[in-house]
N, C-alpha and C positions, 0 to 999 in steps of 0.2 A: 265674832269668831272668824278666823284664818283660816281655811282650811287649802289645803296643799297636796301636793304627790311627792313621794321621796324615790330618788333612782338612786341606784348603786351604784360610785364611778368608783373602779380600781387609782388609785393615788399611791401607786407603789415608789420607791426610789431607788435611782439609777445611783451607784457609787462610782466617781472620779479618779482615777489612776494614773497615777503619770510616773514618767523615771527620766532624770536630766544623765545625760554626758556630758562627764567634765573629767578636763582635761588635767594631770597633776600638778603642770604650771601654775593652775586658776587655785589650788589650794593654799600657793604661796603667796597670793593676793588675800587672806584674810581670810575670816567665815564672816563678818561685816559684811565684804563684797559678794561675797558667796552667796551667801544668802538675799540679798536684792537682787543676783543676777539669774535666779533661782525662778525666786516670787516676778521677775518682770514676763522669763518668758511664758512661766504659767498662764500671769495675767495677760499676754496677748493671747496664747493657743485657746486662751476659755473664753475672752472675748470673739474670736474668730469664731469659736465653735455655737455660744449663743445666738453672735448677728446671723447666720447659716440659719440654725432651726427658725429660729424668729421669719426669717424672710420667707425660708423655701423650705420648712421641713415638713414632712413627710405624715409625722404625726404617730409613726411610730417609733418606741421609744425615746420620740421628741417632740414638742410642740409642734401644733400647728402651724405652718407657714402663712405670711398672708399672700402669698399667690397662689393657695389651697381652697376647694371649692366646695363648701360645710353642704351645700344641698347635693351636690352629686352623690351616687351611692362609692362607697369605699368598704375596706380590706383592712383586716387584721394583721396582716404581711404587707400589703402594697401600702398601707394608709388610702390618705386625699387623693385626690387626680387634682391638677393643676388647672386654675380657672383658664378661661376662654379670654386669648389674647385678642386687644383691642389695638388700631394699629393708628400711631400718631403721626400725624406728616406735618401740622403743621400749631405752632404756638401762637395762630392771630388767635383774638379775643373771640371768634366766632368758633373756631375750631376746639380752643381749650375751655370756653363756655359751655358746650356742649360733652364732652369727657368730662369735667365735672359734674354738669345738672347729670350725668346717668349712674354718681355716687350718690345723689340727693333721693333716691327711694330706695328701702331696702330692703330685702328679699321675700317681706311680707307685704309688701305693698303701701308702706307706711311711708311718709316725707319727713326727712330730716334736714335738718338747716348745718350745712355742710359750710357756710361761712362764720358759724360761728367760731366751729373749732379748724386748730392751723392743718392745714395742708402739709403732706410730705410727697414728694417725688421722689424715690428712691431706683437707682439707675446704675448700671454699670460705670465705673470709672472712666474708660476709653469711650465710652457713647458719652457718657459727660464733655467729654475732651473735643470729641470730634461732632457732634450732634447739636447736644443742647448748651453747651457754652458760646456756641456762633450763633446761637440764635433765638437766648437770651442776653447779649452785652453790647449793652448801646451805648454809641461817643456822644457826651452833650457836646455843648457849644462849649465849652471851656477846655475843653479836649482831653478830656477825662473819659477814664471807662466804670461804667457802672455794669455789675454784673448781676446774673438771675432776676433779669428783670420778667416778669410774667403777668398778664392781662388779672389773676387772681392772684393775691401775696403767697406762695408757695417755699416752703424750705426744701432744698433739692439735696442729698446727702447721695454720693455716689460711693458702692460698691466693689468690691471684688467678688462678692460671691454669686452676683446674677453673670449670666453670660453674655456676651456682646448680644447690642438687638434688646435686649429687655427692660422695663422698667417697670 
């Protein structure tokens, strides 16, 4: 026998609205073109709007973000408070060793094996630029540049929607 608790989560849904301006020229381009240039910019302002909740949202009327912090206490208005920044200075194998073993337990006290599954870095584009691009890209001997090289295999996907400084 199973037995269980059952909680009641509201799973209401939010409806999407949008209106294009267009200009009368662009009708004389077709409804073909119209219409792809319609569905394209959709398809970035909805991707823009996803990566946003995804990363950093609030939690109210939008996911949780994951720089949002599930044990703090939160608000029906404010949502999450944003986790407690950790502050990286430096990518030796000692330093980034050490910022990941403090993802290998998790909030219950339980160890998870954090090399199993891949790593993301997700980071402001201009801190990409200016930060961790100089200092993961190394010239071999053949004078070639390798890039995002990191002590653990890490995919690093930089941002527009964190602020300079964060990652």
């Amino acid at each position: 026998e199973i037995t269980s608790s059952f909680e009641v989560i509201d799973t209401h849904q939010n409806m999407l609205s949008c209106f294009a301006v267009i200009e009368r020229g662009m009708l004389d381009l077709g409804p073909v073109w119209l219409d792809g240039y319609i569905r394209t910019c959709m398809t970035e302002a909805m991707a823009l709007a996803m990566e946003t909740a995804i990363i950093t949202g609030s939690g109210v009327k939008c996911p949780i973000g994951m720089d949002r912090d599930l044990v703090a206490a939160h608000t029906d208005t404010a949502g999450y408070t944003k986790k407690t920044a950790t502050a990286v200075t430096s990518f030796s194998p000692e330093d980034y060793g050490a910022l990941v073993a403090s993802l290998a337990k998790t909030q219950s006290g339980k160890t998870r094996n954090v090399m199993q599954h891949k790593l993301g870095l997700i980071c402001n584009a201009k801190d990409y630029l200016t930060k961790i691009m100089p200092a993961t890209t190394l010239l071999t001997p053949t004078g070639q540049y390798v890039n995002n090289v990191l002590p653990i295999p890490t995919a690093i996907y930089p941002t527009t929607v964190l602020p300079e400084g964060t990652a």
